[in-house]
PQR file with spaces between the fields and no chain letter, atoms N, CA, C, O and H, PARSE charges and radii, in Angstrom:
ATOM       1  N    UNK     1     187.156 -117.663   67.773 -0.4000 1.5000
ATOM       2  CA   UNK     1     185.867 -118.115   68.282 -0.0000 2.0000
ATOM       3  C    UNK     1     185.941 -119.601   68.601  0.5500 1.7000
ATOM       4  O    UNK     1     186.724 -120.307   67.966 -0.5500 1.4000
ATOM       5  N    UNK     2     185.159 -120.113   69.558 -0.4000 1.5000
ATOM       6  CA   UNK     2     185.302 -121.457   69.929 -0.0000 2.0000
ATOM       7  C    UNK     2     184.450 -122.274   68.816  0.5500 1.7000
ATOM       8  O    UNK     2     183.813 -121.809   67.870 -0.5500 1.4000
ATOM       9  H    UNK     2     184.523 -119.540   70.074  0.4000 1.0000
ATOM      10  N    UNK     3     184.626 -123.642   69.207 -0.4000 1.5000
ATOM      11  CA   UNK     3     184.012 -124.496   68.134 -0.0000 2.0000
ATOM      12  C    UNK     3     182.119 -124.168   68.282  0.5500 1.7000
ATOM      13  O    UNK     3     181.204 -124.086   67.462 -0.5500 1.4000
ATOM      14  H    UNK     3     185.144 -124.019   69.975  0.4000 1.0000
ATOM      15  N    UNK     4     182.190 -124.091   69.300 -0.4000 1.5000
ATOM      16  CA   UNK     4     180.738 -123.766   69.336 -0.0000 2.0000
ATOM      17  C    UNK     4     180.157 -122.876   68.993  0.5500 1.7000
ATOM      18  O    UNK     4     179.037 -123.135   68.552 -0.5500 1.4000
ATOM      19  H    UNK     4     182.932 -124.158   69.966  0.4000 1.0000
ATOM      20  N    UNK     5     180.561 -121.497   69.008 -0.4000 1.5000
ATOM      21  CA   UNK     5     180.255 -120.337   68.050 -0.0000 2.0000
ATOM      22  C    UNK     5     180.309 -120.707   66.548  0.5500 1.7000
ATOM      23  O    UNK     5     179.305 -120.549   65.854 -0.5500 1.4000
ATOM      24  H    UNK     5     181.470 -121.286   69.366  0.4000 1.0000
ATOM      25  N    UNK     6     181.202 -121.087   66.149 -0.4000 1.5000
ATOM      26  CA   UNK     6     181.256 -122.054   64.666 -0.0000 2.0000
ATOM      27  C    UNK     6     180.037 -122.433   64.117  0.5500 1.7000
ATOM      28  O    UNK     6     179.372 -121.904   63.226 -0.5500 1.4000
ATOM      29  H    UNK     6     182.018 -121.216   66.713  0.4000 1.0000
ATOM      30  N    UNK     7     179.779 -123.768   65.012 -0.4000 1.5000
ATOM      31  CA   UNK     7     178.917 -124.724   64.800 -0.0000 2.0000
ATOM      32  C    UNK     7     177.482 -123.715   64.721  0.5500 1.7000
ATOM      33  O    UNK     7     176.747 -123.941   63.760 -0.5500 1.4000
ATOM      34  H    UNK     7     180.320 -124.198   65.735  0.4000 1.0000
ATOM      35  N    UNK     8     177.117 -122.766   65.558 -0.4000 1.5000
ATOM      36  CA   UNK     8     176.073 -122.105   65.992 -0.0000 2.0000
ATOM      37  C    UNK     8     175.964 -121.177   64.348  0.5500 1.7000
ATOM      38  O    UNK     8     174.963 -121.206   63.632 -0.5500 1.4000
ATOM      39  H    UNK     8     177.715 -122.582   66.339  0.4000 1.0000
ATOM      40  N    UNK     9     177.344 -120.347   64.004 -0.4000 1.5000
ATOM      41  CA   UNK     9     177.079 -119.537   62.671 -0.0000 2.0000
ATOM      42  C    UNK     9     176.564 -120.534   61.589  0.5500 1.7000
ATOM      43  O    UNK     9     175.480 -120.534   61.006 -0.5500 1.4000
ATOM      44  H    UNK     9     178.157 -120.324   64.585  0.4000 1.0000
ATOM      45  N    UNK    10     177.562 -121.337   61.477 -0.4000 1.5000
ATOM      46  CA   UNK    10     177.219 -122.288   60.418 -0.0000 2.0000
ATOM      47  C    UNK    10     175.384 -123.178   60.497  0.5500 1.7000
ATOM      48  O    UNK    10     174.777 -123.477   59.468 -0.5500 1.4000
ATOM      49  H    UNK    10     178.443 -121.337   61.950  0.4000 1.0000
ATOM      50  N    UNK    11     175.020 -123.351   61.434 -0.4000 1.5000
ATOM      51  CA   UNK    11     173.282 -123.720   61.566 -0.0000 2.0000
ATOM      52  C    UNK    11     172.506 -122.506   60.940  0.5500 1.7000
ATOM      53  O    UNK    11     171.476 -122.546   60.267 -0.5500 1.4000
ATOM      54  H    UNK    11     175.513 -123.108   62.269  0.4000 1.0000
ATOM      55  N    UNK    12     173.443 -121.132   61.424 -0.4000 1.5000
ATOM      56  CA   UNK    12     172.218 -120.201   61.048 -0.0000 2.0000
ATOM      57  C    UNK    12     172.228 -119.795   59.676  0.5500 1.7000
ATOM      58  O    UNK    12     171.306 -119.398   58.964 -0.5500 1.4000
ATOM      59  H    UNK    12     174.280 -121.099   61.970  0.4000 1.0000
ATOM      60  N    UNK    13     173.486 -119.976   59.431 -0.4000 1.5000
ATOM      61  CA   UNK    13     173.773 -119.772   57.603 -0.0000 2.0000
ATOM      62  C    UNK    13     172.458 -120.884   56.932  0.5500 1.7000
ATOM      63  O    UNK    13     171.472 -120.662   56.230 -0.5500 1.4000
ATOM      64  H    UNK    13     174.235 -120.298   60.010  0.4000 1.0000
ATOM      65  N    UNK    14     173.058 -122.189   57.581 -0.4000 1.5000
ATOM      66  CA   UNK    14     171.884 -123.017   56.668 -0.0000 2.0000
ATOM      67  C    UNK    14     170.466 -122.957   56.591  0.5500 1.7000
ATOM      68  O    UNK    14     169.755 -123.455   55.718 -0.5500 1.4000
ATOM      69  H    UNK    14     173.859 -122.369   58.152  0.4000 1.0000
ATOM      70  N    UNK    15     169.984 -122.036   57.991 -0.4000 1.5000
ATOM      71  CA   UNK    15     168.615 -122.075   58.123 -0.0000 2.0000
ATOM      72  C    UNK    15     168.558 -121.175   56.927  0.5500 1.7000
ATOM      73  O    UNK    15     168.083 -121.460   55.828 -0.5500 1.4000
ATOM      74  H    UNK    15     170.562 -121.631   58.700  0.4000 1.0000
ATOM      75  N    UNK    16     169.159 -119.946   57.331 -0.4000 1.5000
ATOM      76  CA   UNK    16     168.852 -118.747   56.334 -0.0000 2.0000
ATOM      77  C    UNK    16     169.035 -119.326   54.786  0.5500 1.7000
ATOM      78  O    UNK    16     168.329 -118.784   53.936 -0.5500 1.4000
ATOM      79  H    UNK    16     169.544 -119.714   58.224  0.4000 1.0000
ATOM      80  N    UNK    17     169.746 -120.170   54.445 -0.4000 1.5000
ATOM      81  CA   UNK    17     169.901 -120.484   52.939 -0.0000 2.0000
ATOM      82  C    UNK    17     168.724 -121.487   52.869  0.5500 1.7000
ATOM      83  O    UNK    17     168.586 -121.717   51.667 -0.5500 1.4000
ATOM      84  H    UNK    17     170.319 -120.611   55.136  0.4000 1.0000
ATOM      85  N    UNK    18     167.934 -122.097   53.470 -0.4000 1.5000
ATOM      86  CA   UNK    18     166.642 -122.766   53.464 -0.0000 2.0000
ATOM      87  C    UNK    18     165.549 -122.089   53.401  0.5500 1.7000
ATOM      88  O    UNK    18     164.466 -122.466   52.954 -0.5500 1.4000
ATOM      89  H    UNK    18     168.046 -121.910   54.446  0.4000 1.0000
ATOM      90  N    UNK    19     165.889 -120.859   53.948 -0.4000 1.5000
ATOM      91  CA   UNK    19     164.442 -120.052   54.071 -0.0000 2.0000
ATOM      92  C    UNK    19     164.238 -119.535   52.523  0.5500 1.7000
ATOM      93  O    UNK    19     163.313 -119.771   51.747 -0.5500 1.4000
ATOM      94  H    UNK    19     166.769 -120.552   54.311  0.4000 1.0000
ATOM      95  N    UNK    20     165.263 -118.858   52.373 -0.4000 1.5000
ATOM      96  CA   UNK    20     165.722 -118.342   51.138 -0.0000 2.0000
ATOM      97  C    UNK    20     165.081 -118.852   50.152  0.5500 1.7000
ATOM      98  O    UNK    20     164.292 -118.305   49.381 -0.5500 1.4000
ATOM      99  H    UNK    20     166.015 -118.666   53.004  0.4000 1.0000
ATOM     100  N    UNK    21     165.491 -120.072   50.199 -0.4000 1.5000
ATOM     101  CA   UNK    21     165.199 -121.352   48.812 -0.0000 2.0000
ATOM     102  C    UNK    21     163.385 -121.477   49.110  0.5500 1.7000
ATOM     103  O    UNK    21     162.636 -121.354   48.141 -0.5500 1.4000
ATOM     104  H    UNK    21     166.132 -120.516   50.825  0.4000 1.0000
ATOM     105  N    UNK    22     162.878 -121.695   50.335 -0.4000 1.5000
ATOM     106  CA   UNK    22     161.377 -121.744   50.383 -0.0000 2.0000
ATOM     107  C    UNK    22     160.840 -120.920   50.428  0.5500 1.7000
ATOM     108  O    UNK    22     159.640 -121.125   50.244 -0.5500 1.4000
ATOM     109  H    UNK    22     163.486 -121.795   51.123  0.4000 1.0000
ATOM     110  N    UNK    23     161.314 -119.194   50.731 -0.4000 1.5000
ATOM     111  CA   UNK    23     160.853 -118.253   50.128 -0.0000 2.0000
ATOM     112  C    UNK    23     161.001 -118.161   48.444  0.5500 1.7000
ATOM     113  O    UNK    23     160.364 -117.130   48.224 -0.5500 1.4000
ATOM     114  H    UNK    23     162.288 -119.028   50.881  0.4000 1.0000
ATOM     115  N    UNK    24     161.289 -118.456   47.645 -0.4000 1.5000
ATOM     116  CA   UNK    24     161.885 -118.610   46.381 -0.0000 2.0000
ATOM     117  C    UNK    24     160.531 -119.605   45.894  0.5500 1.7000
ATOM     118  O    UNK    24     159.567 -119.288   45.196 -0.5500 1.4000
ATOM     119  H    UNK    24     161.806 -119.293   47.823  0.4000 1.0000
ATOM     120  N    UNK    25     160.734 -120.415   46.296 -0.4000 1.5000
ATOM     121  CA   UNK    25     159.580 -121.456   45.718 -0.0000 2.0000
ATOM     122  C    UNK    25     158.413 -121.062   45.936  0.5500 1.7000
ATOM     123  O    UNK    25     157.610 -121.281   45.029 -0.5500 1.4000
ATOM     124  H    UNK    25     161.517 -120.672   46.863  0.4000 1.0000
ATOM     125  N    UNK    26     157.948 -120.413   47.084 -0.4000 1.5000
ATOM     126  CA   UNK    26     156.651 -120.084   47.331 -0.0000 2.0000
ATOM     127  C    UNK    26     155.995 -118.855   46.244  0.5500 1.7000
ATOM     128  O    UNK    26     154.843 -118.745   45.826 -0.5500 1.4000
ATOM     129  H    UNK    26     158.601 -120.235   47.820  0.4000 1.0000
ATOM     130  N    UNK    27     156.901 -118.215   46.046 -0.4000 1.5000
ATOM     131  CA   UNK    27     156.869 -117.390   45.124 -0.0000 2.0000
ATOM     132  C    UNK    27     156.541 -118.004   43.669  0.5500 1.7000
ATOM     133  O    UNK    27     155.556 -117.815   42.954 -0.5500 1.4000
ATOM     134  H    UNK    27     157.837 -118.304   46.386  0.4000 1.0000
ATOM     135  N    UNK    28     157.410 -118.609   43.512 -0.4000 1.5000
ATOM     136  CA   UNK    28     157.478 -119.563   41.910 -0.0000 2.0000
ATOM     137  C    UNK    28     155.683 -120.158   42.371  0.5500 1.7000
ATOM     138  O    UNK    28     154.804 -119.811   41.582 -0.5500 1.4000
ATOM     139  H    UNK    28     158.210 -118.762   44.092  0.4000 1.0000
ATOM     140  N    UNK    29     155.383 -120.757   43.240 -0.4000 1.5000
ATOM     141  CA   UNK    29     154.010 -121.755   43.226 -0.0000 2.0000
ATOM     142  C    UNK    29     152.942 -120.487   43.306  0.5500 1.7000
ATOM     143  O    UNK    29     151.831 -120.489   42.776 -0.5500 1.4000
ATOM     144  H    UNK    29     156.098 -121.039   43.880  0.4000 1.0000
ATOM     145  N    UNK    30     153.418 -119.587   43.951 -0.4000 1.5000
ATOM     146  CA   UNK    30     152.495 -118.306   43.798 -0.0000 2.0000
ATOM     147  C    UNK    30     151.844 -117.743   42.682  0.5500 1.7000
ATOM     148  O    UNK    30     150.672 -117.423   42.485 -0.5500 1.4000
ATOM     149  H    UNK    30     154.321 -119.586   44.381  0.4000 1.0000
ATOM     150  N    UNK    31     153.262 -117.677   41.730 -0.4000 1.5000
ATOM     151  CA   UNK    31     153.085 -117.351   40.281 -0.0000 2.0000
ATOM     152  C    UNK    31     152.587 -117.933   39.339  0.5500 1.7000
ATOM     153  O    UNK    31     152.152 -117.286   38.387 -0.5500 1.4000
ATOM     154  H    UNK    31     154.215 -117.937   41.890  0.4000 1.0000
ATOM     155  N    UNK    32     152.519 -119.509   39.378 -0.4000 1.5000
ATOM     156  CA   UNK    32     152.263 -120.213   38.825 -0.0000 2.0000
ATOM     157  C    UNK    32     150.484 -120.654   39.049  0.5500 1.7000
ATOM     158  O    UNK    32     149.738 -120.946   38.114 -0.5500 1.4000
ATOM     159  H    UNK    32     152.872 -120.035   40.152  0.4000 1.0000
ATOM     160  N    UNK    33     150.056 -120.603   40.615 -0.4000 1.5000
ATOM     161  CA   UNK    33     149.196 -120.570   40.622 -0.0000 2.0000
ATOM     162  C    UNK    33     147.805 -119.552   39.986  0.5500 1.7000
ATOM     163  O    UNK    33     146.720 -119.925   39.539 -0.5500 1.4000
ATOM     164  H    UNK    33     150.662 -120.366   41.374  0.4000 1.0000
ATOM     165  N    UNK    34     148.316 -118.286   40.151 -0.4000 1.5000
ATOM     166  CA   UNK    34     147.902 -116.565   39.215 -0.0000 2.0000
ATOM     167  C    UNK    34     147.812 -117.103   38.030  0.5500 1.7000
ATOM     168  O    UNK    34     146.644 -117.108   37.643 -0.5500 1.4000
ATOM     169  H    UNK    34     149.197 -117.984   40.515  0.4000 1.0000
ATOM     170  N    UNK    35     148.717 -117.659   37.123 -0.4000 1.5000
ATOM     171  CA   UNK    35     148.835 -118.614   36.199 -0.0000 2.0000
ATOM     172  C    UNK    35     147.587 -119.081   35.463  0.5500 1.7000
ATOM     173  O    UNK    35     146.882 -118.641   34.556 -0.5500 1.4000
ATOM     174  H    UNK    35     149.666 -117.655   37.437  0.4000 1.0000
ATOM     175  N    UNK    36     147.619 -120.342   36.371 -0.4000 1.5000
ATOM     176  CA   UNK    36     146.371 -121.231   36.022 -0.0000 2.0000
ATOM     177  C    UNK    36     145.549 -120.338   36.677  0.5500 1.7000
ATOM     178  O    UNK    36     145.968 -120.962   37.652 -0.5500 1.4000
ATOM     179  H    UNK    36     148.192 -120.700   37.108  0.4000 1.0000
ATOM     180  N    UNK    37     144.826 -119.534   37.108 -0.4000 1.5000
ATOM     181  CA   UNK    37     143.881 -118.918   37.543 -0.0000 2.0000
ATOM     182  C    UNK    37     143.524 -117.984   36.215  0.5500 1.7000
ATOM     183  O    UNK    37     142.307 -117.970   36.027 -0.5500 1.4000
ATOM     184  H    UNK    37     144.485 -119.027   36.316  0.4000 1.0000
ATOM     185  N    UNK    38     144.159 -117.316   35.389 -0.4000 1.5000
ATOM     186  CA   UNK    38     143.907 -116.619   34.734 -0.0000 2.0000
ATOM     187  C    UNK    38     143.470 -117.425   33.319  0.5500 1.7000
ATOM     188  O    UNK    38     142.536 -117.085   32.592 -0.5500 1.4000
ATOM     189  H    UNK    38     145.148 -117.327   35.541  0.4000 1.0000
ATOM     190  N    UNK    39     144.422 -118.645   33.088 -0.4000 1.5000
ATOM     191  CA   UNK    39     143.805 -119.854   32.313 -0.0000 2.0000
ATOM     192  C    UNK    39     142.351 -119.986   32.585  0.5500 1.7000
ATOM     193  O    UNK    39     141.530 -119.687   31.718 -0.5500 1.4000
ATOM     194  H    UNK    39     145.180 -118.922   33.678  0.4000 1.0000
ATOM     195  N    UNK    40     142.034 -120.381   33.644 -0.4000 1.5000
ATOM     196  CA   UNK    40     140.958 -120.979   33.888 -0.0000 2.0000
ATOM     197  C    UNK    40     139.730 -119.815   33.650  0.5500 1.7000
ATOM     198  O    UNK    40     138.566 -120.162   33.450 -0.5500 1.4000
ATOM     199  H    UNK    40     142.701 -120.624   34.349  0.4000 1.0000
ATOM     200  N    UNK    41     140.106 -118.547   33.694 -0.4000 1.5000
ATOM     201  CA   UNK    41     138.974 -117.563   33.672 -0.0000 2.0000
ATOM     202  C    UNK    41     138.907 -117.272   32.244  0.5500 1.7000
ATOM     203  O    UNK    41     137.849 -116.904   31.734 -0.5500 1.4000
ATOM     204  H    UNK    41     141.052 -118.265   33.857  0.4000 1.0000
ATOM     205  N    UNK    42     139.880 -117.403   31.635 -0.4000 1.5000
ATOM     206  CA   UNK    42     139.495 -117.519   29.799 -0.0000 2.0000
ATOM     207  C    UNK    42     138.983 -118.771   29.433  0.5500 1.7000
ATOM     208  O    UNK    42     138.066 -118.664   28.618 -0.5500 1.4000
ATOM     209  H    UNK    42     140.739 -117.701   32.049  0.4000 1.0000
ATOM     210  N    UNK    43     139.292 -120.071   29.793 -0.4000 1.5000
ATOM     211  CA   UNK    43     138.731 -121.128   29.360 -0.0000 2.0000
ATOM     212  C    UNK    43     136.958 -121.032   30.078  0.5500 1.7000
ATOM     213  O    UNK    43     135.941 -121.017   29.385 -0.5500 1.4000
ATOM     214  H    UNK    43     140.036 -120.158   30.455  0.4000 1.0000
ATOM     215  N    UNK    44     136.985 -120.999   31.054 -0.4000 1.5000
ATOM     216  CA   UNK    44     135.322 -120.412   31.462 -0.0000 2.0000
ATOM     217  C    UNK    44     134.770 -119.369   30.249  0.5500 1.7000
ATOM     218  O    UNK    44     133.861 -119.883   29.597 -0.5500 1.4000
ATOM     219  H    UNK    44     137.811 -121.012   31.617  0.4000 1.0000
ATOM     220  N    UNK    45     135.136 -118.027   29.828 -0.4000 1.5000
ATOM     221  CA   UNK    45     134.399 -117.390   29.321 -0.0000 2.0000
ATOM     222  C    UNK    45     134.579 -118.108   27.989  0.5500 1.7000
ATOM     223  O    UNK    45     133.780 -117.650   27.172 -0.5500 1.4000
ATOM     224  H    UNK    45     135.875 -117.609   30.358  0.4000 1.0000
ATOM     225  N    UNK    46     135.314 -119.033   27.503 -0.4000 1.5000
ATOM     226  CA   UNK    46     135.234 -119.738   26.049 -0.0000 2.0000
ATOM     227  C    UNK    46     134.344 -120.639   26.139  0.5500 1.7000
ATOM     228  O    UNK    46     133.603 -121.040   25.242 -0.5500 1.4000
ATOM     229  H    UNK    46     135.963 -119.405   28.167  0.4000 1.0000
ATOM     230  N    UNK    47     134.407 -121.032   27.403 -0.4000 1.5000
ATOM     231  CA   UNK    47     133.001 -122.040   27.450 -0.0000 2.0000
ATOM     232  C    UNK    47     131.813 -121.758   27.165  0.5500 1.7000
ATOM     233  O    UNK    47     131.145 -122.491   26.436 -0.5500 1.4000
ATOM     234  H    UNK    47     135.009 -120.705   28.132  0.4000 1.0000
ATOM     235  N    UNK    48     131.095 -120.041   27.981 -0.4000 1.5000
ATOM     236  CA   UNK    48     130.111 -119.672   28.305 -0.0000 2.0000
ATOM     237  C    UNK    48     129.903 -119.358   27.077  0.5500 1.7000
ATOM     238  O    UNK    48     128.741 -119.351   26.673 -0.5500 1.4000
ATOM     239  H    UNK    48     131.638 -119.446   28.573  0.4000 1.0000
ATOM     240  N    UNK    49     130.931 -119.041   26.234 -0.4000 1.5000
ATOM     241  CA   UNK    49     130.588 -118.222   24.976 -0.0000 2.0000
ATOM     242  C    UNK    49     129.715 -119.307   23.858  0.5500 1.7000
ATOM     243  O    UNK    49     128.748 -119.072   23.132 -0.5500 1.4000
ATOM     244  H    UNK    49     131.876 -119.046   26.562  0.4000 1.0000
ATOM     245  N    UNK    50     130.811 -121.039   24.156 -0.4000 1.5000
ATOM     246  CA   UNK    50     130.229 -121.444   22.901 -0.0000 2.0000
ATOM     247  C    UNK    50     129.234 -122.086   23.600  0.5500 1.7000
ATOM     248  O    UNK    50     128.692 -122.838   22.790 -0.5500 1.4000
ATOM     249  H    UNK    50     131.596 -121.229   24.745  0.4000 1.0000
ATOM     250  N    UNK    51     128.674 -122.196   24.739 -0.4000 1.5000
ATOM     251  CA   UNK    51     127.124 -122.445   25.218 -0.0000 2.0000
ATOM     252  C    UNK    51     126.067 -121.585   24.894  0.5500 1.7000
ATOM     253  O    UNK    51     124.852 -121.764   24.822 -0.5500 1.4000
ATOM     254  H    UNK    51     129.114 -121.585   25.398  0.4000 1.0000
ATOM     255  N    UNK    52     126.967 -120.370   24.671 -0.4000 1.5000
ATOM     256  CA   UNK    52     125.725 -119.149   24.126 -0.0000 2.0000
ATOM     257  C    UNK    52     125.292 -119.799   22.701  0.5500 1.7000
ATOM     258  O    UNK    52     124.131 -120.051   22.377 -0.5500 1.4000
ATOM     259  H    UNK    52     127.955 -120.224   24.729  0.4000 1.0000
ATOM     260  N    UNK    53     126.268 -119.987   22.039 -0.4000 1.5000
ATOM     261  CA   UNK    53     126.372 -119.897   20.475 -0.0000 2.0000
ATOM     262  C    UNK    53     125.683 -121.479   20.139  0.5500 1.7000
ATOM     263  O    UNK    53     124.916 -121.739   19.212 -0.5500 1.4000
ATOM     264  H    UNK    53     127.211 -119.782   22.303  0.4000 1.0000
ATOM     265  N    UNK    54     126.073 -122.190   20.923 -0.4000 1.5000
ATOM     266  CA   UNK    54     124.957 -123.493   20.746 -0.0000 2.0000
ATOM     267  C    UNK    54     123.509 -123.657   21.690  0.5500 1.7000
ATOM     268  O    UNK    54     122.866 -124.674   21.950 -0.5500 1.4000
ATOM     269  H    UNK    54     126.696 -121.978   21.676  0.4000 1.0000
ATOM     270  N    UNK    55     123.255 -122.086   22.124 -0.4000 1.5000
ATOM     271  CA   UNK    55     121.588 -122.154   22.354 -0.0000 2.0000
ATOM     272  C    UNK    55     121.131 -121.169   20.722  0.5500 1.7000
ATOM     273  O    UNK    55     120.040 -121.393   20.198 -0.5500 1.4000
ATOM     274  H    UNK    55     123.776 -121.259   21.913  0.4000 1.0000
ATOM     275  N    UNK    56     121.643 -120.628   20.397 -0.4000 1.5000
ATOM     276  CA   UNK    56     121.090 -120.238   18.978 -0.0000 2.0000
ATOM     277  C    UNK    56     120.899 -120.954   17.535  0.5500 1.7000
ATOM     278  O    UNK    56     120.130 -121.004   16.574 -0.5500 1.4000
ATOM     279  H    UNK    56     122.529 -120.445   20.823  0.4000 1.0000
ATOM     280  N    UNK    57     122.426 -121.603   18.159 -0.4000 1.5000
ATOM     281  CA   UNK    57     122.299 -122.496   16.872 -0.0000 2.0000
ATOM     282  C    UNK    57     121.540 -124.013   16.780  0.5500 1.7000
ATOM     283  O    UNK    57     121.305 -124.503   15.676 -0.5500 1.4000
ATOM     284  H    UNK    57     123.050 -121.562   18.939  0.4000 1.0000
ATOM     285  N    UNK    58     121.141 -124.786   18.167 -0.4000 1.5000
ATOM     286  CA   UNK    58     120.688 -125.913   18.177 -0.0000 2.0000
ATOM     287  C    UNK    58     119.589 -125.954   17.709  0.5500 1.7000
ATOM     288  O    UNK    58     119.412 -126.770   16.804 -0.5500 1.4000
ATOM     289  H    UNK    58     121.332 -124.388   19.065  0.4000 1.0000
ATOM     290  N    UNK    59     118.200 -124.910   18.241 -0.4000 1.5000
ATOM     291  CA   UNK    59     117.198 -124.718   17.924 -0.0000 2.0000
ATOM     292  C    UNK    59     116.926 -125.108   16.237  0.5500 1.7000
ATOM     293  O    UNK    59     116.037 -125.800   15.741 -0.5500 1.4000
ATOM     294  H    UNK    59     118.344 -124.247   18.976  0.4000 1.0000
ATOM     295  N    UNK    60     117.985 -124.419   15.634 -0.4000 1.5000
ATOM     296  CA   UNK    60     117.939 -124.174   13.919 -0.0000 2.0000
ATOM     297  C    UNK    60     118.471 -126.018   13.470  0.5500 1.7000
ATOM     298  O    UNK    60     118.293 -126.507   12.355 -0.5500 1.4000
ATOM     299  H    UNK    60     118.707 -123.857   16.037  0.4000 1.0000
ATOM     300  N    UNK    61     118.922 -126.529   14.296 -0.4000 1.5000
ATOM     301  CA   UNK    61     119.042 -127.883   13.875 -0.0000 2.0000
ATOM     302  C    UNK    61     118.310 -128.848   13.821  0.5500 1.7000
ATOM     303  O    UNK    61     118.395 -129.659   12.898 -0.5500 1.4000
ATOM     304  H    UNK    61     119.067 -126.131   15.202  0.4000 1.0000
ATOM     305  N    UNK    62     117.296 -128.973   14.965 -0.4000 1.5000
ATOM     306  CA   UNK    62     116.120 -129.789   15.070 -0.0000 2.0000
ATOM     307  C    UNK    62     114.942 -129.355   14.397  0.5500 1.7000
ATOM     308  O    UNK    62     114.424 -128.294   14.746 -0.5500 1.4000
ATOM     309  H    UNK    62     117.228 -128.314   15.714  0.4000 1.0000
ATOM     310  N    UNK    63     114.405 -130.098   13.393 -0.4000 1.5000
ATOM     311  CA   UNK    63     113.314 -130.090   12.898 -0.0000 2.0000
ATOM     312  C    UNK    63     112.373 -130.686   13.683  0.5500 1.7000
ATOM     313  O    UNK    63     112.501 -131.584   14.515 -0.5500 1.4000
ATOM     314  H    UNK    63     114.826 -130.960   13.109  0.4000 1.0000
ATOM     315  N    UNK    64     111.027 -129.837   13.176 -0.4000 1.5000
ATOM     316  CA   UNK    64     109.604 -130.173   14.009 -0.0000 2.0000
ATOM     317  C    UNK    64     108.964 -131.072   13.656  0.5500 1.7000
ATOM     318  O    UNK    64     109.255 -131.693   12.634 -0.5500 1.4000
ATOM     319  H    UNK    64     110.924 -129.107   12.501  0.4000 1.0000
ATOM     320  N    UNK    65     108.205 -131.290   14.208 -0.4000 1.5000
ATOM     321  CA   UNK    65     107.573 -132.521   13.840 -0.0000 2.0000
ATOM     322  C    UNK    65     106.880 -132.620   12.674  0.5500 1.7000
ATOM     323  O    UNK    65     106.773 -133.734   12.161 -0.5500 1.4000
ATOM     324  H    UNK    65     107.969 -130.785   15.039  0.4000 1.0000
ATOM     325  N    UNK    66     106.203 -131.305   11.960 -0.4000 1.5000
ATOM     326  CA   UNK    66     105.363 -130.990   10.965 -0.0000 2.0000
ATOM     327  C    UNK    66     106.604 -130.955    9.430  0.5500 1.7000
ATOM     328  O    UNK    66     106.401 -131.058    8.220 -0.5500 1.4000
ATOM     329  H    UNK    66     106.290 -130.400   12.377  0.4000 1.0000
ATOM     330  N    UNK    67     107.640 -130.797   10.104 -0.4000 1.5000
ATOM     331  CA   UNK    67     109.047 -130.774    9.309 -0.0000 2.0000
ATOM     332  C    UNK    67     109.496 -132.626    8.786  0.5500 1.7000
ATOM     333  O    UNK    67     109.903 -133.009    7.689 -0.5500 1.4000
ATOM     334  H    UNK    67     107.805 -130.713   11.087  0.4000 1.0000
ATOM     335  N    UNK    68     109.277 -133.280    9.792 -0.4000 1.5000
ATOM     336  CA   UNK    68     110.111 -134.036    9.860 -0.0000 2.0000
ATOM     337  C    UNK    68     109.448 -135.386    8.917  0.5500 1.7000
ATOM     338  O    UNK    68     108.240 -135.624    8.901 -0.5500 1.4000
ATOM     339  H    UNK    68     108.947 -132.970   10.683  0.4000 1.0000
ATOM     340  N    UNK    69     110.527 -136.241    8.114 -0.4000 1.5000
ATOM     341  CA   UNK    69     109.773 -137.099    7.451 -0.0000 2.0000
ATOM     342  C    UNK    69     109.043 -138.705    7.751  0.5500 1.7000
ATOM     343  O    UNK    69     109.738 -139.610    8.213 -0.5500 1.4000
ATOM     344  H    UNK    69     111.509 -136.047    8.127  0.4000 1.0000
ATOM     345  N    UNK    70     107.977 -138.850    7.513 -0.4000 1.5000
ATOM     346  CA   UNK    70     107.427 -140.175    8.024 -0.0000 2.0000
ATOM     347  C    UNK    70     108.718 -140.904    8.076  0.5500 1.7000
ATOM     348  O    UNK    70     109.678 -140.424    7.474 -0.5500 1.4000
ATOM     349  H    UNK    70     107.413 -138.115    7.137  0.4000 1.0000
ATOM     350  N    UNK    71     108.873 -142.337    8.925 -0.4000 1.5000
ATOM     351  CA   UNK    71     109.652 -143.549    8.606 -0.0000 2.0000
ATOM     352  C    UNK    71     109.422 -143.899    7.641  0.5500 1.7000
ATOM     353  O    UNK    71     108.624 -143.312    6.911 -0.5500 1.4000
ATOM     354  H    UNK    71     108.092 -142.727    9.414  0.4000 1.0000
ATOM     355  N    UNK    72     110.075 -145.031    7.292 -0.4000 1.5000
ATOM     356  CA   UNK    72     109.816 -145.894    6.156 -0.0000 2.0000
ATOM     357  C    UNK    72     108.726 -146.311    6.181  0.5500 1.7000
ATOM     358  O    UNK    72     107.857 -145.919    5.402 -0.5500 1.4000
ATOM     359  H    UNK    72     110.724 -145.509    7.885  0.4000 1.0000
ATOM     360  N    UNK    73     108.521 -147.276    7.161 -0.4000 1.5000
ATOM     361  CA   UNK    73     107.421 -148.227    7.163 -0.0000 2.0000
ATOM     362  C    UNK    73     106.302 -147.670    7.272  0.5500 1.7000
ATOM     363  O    UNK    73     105.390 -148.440    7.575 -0.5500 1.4000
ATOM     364  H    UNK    73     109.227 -147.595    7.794  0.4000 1.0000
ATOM     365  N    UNK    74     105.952 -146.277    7.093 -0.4000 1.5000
ATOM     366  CA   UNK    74     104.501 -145.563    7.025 -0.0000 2.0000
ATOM     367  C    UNK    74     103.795 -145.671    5.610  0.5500 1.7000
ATOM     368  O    UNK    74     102.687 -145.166    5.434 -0.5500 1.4000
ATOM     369  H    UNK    74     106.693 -145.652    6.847  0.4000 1.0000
């Protein structure tokens, strides 16, 4: 084969070993992204949960006014 057929295989080898490698990664950022997505949907429902649990429990923390004791200076 002439030098130019050469030169021509050898470009397409490298494209193809580039694609390869950025098909490869896209995958890896793919996965990784599913990842943090599934993080993020448990850290949401841990959130919602202890927002539930501190509308039940705040109420029981604040005393009323009929509760609560004069200042000092009364």
């Amino acid at each position: 084969m002439s030098d130019n057929a050469h030169d021509l295989i050898a470009r397409l080898e490298e494209l193809e070993t580039r694609f390869a490698f950025q098909e490869h990664t896209m995958q890896q950022l793919s996965q990784a992204y599913a990842d943090q997505q599934r993080r993020i949907d448990v850290l949401e429902k841990m959130m919602q949960e202890l927002r539930d649990q501190l509308e039940i429990v705040l109420p029981s923390l604040v005393a009323t006014e009929a509760e609560e004791t004069p200042p000092p200076h009364y």
